[in-house]
ROSEMAR-400835 format. One line per 2 residues: number of its first residue (from 1); their letters; for each residue x, y, z of N, C-alpha, C. Coordinates in steps of 0.001 Angstrom, whole numbers, plus 500000, padded with zeros to 6 digits. Each point is the difference from the previous one (the first is absolute). Example, Ala and Ser with C-alpha at 12.3 -4.5 7.8 and 13.67 -1.06 7.14 Angstrom:
% residues 2
1	AS	513190/494310/507800/499110/501190/500000/500900/501200/500000 ~ 499650/501050/499280/500820/501190/500060/499230/501090/500730
END
This chain:
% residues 189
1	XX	476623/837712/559914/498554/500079/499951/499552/500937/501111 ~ 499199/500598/499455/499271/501086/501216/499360/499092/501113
3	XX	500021/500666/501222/499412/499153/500878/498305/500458/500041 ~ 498969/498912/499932/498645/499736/500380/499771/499429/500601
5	XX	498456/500062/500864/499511/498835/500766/499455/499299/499157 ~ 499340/500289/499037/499530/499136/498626/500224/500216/498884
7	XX	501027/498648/499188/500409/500194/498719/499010/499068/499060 ~ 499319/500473/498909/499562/499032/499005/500551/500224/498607
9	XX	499918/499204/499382/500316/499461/499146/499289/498701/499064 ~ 499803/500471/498965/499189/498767/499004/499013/499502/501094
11	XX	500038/498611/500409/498687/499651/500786/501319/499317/501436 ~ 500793/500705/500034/500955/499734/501528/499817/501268/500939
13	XX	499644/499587/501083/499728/501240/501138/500990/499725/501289 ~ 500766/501083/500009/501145/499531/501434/499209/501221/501299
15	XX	499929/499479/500911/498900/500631/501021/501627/500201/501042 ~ 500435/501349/500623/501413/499872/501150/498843/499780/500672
17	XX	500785/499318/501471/499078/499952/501184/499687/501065/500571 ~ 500608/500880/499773/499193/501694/500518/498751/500394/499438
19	XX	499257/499601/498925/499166/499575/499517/499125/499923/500936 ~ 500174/499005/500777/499101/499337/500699/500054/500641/501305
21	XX	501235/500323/500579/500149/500993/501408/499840/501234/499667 ~ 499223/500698/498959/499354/501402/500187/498648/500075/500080
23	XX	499348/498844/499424/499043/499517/500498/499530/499363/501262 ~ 501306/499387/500575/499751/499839/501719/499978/501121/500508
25	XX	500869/500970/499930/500045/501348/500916/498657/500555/499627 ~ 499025/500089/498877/499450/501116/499742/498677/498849/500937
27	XX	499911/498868/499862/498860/499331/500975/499880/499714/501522 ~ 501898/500402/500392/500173/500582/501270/499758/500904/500646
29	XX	499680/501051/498992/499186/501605/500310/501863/500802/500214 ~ 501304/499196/499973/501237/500918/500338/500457/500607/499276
31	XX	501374/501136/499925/500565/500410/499359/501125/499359/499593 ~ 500632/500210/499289/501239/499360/499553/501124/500149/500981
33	XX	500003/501495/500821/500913/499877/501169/499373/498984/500672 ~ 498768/500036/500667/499704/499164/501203/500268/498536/499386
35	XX	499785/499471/498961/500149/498465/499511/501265/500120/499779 ~ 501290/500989/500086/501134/499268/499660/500527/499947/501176
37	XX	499507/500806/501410/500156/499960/501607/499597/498553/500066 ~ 499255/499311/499977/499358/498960/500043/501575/498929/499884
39	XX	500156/500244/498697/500558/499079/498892/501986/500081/500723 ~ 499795/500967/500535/501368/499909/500577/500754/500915/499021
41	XX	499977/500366/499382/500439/501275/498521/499898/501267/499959 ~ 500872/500428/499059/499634/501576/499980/498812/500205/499399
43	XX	499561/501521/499503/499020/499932/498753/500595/500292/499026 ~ 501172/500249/499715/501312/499825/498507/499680/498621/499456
45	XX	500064/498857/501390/499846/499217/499391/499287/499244/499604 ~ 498604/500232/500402/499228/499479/499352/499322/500949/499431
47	XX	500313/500789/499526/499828/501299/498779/500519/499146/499124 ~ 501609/499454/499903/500183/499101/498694/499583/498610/499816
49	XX	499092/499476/501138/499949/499043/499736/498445/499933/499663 ~ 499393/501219/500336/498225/499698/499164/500384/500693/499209
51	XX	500903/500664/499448/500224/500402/498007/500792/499186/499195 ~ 500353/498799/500868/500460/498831/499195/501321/499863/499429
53	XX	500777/501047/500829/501192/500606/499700/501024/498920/500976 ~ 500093/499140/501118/500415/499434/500674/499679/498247/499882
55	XX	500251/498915/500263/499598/498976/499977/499393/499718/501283 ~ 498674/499146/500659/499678/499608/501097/501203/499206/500607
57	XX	500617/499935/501299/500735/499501/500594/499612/499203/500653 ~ 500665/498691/500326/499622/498793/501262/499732/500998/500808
59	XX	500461/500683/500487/500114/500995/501607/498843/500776/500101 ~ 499559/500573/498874/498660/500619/499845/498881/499066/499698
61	XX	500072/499062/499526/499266/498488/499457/499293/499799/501647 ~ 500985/499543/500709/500095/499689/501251/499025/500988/501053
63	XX	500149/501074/499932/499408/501050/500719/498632/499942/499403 ~ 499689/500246/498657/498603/499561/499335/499178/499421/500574
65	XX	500718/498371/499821/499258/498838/500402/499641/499938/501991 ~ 500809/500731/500583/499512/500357/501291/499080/501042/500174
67	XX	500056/501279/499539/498611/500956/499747/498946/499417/499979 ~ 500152/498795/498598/498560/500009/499713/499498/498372/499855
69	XX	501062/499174/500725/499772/499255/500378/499582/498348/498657 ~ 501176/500817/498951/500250/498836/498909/501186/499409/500737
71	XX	500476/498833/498560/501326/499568/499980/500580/501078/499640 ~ 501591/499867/500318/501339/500407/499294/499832/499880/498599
73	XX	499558/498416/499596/499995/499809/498768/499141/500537/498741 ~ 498899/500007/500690/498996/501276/498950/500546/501094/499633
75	XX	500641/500905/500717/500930/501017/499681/501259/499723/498856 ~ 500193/498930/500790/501332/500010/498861/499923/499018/498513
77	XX	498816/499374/500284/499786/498860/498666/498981/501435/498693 ~ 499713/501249/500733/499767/501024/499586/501011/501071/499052
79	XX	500802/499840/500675/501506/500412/499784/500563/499451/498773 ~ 499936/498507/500376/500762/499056/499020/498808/500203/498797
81	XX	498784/499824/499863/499774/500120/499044/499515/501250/499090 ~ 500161/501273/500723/500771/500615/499469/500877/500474/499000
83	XX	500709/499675/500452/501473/499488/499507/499804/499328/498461 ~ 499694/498912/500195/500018/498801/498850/498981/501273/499319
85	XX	498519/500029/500063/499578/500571/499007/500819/501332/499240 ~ 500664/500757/500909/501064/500987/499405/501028/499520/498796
87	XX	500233/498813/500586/500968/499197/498765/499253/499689/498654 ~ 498582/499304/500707/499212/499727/498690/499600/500979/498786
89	XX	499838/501440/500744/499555/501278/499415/501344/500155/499210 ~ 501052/500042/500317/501135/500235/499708/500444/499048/498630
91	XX	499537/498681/500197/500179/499269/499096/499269/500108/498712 ~ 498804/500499/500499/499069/500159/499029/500312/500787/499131
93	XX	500112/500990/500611/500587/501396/499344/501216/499774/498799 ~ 500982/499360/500435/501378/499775/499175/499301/498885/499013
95	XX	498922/499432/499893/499907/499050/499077/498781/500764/499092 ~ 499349/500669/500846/499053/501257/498893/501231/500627/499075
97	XX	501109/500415/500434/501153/500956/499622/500357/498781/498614 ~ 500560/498868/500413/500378/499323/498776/499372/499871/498947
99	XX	498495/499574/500208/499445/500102/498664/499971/501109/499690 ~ 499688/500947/500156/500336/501340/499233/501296/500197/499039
101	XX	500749/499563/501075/501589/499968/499236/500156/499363/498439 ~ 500713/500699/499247/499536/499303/498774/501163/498599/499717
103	XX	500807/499997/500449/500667/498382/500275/499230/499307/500145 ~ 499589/499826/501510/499268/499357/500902/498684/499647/499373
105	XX	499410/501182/499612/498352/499865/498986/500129/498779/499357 ~ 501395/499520/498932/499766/499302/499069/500338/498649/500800
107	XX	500582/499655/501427/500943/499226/500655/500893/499619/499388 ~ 500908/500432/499074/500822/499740/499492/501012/500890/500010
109	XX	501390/499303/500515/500868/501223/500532/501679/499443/499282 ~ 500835/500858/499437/501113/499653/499313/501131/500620/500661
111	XX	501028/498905/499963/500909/500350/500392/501253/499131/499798 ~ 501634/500598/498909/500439/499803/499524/499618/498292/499113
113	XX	498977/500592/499192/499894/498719/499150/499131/498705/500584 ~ 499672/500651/501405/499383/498680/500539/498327/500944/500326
115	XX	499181/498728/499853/498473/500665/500498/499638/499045/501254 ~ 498577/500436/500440/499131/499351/500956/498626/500916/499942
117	XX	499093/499507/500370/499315/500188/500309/498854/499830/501206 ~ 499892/501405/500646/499612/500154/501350/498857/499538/500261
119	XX	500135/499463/501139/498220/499355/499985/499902/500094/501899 ~ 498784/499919/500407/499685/500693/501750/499337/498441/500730
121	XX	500599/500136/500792/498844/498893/500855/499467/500218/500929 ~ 498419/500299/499783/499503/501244/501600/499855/498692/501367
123	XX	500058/498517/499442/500243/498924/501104/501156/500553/500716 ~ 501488/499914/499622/501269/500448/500701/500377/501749/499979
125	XX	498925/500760/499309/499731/501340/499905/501741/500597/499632 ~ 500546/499313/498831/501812/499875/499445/499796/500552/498278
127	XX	500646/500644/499839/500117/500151/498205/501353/498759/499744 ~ 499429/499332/499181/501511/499335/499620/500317/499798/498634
129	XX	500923/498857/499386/499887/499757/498733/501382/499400/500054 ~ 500279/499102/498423/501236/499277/499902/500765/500974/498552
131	XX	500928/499694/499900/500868/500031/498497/499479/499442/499354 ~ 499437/500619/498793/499043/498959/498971/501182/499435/499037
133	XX	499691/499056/499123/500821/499355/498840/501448/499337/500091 ~ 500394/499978/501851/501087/499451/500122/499884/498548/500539
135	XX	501121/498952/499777/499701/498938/500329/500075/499705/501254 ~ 500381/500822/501784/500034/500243/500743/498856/500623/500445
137	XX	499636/499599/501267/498548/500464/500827/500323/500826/501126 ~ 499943/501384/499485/500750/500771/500807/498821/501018/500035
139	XX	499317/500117/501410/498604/500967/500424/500566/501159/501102 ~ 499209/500846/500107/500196/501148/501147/498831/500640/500504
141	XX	500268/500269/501216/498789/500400/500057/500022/501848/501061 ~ 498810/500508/500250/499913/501269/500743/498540/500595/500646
143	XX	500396/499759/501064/498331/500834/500507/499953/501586/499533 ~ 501267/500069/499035/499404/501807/499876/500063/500439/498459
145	XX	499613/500765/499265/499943/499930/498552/500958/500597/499922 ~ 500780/500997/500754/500998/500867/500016/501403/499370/499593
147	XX	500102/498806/500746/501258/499332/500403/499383/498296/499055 ~ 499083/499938/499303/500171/498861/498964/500849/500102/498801
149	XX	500158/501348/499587/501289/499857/498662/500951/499786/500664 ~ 500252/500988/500974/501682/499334/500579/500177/498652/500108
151	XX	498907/499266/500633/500255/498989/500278/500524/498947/498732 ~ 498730/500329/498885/500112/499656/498618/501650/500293/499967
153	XX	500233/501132/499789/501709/500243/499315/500740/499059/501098 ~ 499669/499925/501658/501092/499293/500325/499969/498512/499363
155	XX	498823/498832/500081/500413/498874/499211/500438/499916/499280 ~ 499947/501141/498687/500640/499863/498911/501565/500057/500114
157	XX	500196/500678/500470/501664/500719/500235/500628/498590/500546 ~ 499449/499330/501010/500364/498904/500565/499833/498739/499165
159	XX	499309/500032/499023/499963/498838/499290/501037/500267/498967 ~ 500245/501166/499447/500767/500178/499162/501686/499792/500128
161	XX	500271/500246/501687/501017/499756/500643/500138/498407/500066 ~ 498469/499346/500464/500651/498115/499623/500104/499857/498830
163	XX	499717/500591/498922/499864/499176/498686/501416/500403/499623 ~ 500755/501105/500163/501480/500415/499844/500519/498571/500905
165	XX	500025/500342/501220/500769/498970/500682/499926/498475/499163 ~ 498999/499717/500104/499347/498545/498874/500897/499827/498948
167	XX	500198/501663/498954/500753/499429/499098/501108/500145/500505 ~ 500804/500883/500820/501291/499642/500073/500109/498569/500699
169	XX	499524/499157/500520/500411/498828/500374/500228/498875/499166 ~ 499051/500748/499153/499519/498864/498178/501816/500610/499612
171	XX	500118/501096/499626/501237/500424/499327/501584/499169/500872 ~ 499809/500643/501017/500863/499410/500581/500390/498067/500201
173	XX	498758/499676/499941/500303/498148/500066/500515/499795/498349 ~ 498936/500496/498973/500812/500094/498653/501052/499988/499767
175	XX	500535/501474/500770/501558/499968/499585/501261/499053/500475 ~ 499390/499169/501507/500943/499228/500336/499413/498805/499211
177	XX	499026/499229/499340/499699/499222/499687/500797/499807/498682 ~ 500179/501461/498978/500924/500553/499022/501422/499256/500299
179	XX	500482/500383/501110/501228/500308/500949/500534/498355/499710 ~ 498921/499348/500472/499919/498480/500665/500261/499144/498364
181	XX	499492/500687/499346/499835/499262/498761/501448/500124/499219 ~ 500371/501223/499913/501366/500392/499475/500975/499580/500557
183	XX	500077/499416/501284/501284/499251/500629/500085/498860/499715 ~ 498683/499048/499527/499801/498915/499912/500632/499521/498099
185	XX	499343/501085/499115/500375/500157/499245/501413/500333/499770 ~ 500721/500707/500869/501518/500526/499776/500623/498522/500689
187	XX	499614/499559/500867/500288/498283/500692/500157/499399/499189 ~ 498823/499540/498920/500228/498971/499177/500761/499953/498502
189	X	500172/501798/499756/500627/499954/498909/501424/500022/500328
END
């Protein structure tokens, strides 16, 4: 993702905290050299860090909140959320992408003989879904639309591997049960 101080998206707005410290410098009357003299920094670096190209650091967090006489934590609960809204934008995005997708459009997705159908929960913000029509309750799930078929193909592959194993155990007790029967039979005759 390109770096911004402000990303929007649908009705999600991620604000970097440089955002907010180019607006301190410009109500400080300084330059970006003199506020990164201040700040203990080069002006490289906070060249990348008011173009949103760098993450705010505890260490710079820290220096902030002494300038101008916040917490540490305003800076960095700035940071952090951030962050999360970047994920949210991000999420959003890959789940705009699925419905488009024409699988996904219908939520119904196939694979060797087995279906499901995809369904979202913006509570746990997860795409998930089970194996439909089997007598086993076998679900998966994915925060990304990208990586929900895989996921889809991996249950399947894995269920298909117990239901082999399943029958060879069925086959195998059979045949000694066969086994068991024919000695008993060869015994008594």
């Amino acid at each position: 993702m390109k770096s911004e101080v402000v990303i929007k998206y649908n009705n999600i707005v991620a604000f970097h905290p440089s955002y907010y410290i180019k607006n301190i410098i410009k109500d400080m009357n300084l330059t970006q050299d003199e506020f990164a003299v201040r700040l203990g920094i080069t002006p490289k670096k906070l060249d990348e860090l008011l173009s949103g190209k760098i993450k705010l650091s505890t260490n710079i967090a820290t220096k902030l909140s002494e300038i101008l006489g916040t917490s540490v934590g305003v800076w960095l609960n700035l940071e952090k959320s951030y962050e999360e809204n970047i994920k949210e934008i991000e999420r959003t995005k890959q789940l705009n992408m699925a419905k488009k997708s024409e699988n996904l459009e219908l939520n119904i997705l196939k694979y060797k003989g087995y279906y499901t159908k995809i369904h979202y929960s913006a509570e746990d913000k997860v795409l998930y879904g089970k194996i439909e029509e089997i007598p086993a309750l076998v679900n998966f799930e994915s925060v990304s639309a990208k990586d929900i078929i895989q996921e889809f193909h991996n249950v399947v592959d894995d269920y298909i591997l117990a239901m082999e194993e399943v029958e060879n155990m069925r086959s195998k007790k059979n045949s000694e049960s066969n086994s068991k029967n024919n000695k008993k039979k060869n015994f008594l005759d």
